[in-house]
N, C-alpha and C positions, 0 to 999 in steps of 0.2 A: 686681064689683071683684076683680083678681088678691090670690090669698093676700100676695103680697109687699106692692100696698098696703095691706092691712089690717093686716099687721104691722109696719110704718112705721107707721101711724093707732096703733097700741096703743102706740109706743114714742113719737112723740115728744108722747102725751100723758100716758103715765107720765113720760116727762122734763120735761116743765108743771109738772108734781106736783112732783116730785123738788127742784127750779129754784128755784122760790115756797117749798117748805118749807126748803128750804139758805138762802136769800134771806132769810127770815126771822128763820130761826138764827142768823144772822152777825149781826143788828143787834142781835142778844142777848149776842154773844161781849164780853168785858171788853175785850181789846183790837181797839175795831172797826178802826182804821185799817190795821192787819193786813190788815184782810177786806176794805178798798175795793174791790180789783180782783177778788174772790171775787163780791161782791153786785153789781156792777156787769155781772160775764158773766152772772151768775143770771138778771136781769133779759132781759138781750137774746136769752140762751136760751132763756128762757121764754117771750119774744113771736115767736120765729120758729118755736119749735115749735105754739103754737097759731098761725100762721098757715100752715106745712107740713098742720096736720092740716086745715084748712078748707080749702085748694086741693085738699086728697087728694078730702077731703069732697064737695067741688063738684064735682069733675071738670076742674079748673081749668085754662084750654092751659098754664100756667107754671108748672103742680104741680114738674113735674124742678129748673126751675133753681131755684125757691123750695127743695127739697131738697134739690139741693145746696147750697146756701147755707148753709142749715139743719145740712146733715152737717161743714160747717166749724165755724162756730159751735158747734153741738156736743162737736166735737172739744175747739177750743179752751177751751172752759167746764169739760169735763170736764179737761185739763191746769193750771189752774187750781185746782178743786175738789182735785185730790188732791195740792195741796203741805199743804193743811191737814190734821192728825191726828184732826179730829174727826167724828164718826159720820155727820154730815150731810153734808158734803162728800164723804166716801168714798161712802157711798149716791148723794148727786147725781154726782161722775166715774160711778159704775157706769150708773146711767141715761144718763147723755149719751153716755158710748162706743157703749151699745147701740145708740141711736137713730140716732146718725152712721151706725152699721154697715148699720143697717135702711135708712135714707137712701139710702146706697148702689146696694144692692140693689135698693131699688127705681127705684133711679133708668137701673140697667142690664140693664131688662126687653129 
């Protein structure tokens, strides 16, 4: 497997992580309706990156566009994440920029 997919594999499973633990947090925050649209991209980031990372996985012929898809989503989630102040959000935009980024890259081998 090229260094670049494996470095997409490490990110958009630290952004799973990242996604699920933000996701979490919000349904904690006092005022969740703030966070509808925060846990709501949590969510759908967090399933398209574990499914980027099993097309990676797999060898899968739809790995690229499942990627970029993924490097949108990403984006978006992460524009999101960082209207809110708080630790978990900031933490998940840093994850999800990255991953887009890796997305990218690897998507323009």
């Amino acid at each position: 497997m090229p260094e670049s997919y494996e470095e997409c594999l490490a990110a958009c499973l630290e952004c799973m992580k990242a996604c699920n633990t933000c996701y979490d947090a919000c349904l904690q925050e006092e005022d969740i309706k703030m966070m509808v649209t925060c846990i709501r991209m949590d969510r759908e980031c967090a399933d398209i990156c574990a499914l980027a990372a099993k097309a990676i996985q797999t060898n899968s012929p739809f790995a690229s566009q499942i990627c970029n898809l993924c490097a949108e989503i990403c984006e978006a989630c992460g524009n999101e994440c960082k209207k809110h102040d708080m630790e978990h959000c900031q933490k998940c935009a840093d994850a999800c920029f990255k991953c887009a980024e890796a997305c990218r890259q690897m998507v323009h081998i």
